[in-house]
N, C-alpha and C positions, 0 to 999 in steps of 0.2 A: 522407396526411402520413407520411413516413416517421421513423419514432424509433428513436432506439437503444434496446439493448437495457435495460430497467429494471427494479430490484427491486419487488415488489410488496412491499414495507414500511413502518413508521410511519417511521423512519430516513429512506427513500429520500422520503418524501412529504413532508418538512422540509425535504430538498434542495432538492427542486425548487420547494418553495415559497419559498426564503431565493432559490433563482436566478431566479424570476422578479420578484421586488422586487430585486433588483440592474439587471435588465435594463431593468424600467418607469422605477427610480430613473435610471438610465443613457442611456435613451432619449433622454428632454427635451433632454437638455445636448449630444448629437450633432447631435439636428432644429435647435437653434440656432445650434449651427456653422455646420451644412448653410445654413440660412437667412444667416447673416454671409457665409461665402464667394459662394453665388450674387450678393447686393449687391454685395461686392467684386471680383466676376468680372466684372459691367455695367457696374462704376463705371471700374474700368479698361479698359476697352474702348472705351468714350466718350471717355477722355484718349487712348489710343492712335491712334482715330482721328480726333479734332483735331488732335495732333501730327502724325499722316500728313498729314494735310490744309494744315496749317502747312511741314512741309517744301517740299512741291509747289509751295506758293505760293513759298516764298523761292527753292528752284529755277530758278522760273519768271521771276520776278524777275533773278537772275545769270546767266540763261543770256541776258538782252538786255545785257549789256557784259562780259559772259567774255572777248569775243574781244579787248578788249583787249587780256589778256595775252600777245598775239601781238606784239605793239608792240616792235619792235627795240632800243627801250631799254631794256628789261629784260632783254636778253642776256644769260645770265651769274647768272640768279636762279633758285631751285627753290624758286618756293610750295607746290609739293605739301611738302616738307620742314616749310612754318613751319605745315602743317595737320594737322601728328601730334600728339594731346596728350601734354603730359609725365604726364598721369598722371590718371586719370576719378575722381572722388571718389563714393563714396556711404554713405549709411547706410543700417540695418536699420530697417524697420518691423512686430511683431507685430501679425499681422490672425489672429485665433482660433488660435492658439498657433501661426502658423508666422510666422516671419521671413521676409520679402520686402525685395529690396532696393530702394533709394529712391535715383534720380539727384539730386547734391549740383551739383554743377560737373565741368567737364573743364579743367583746367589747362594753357596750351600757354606753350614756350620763348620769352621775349622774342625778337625781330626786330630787329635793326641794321643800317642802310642810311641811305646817304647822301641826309638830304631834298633836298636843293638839284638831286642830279641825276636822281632817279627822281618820277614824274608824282604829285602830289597827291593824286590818286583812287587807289592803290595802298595809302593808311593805311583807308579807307574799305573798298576791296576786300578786304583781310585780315581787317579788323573781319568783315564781313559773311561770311565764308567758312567762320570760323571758330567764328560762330553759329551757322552751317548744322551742320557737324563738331559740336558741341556738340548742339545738335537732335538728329542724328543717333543720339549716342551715349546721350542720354535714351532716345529708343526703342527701343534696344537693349535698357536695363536695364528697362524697360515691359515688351518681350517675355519678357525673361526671368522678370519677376514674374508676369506673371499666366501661364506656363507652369508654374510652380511653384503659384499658385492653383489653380488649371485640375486642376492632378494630386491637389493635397490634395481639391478637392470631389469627386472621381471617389472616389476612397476613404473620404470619409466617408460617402456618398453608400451607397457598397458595405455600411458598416457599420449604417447605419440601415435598410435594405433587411435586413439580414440579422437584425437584432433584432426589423423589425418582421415577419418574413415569416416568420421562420424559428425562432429562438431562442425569443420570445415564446409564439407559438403552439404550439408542441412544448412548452415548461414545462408550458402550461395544459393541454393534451390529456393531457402524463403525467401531472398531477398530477390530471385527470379520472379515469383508470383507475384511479389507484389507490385513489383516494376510493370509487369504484365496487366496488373487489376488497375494500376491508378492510371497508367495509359490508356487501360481502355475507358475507363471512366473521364479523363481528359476528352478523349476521344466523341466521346459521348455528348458531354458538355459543351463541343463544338458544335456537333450534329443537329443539340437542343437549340443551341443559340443561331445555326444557319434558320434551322426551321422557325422559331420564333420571328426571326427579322421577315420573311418572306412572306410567312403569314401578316405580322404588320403592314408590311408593304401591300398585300393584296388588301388589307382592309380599309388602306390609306388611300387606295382608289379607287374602292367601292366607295366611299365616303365624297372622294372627287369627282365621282359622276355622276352623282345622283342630282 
């Protein structure tokens, strides 16, 4: 395990004891992010792809009377035009302190045409198009959230790997050695003080019997 360089002191042995009760204190509340995000990662991946799978079907659906709008009486008309939204609504949802965005609605510009001379199935056909456009722009904001989920668990993820791999265990080993060094230096200071006394002692009676 590699550790930086550390004091062998009572000082540095306080530090690193107050830093690893920060780290353990610190821990829990990352592993439970980590935990909230991964749910949040499955849970939107199943909507994503339902929605996928929802598209394809309505696709699959308008692609049997698309060809309609080949129909000569609609000469003169540009649905792609009435299938731009005016404007995609959404709001923020906090999933373990990060904001992800949430599809509200897509709002598109009313349509004005004459009913009398264009075909009945054209109010249906726009409804229905404009779902899809709508659909569409849902999994957009889908993809964009759980990309932005996706990125915050890789990083917390990084962070509880580094607390628990790294941080943690380097506290506890430094603060092994030095429990190791100042005892032995206790140790020491006993040793110096048995020997001093004894040596006194012999020289207290070399002194007494002369």
């Amino acid at each position: 395990m590699l550790l930086k360089k550390i004091k062998f002191t009572k000082g540095e042995f306080k530090r690193q004891k107050d830093q690893l009760q920060q780290f353990e204190r610190y821990l829990p509340t990352l592993q439970l992010k980590k935990q909230q995000l991964q749910f949040e990662v499955l849970q939107q991946q199943n909507i994503l792809l339902q929605s996928r799978s929802l598209e394809k079907k309505k696709i699959e659906h308008l692609l049997k009377w698309i060809a309609l709008f080949n129909d000569p009486q609609l000469k003169g008309l540009d649905p792609k035009s009435w299938l731009r939204p005016k404007q995609v609504i959404t709001q923020s949802k906090n999933i373990a302190g990060l904001d992800v965005p949430v599809f509200v609605r897509a709002d598109f510009e009313p349509v004005e045409y004459d009913l009398f001379f264009y075909p009945p199935w054209l109010d249906y056909a726009l409804e229905a198009l404009r779902d899809l456009v709508a659909l569409q722009q849902e999994i957009s904001i889908l993809e964009q959230g759980l990309k932005l989920l996706k990125e915050e668990l890789r990083i917390t993820n990084q962070r509880v790997n580094l607390f628990e791999k790294v941080k943690i265990p380097q506290a506890q080993e430094a603060i092994r050695r030095i429990k190791i060094f100042i005892g032995d230096q206790m140790a020491n200071a006993v040793g110096r003080s048995k020997l001093a006394k004894k040596k006194l002692k012999e020289v207290s009676l070399e002194v007494a019997f002369r």
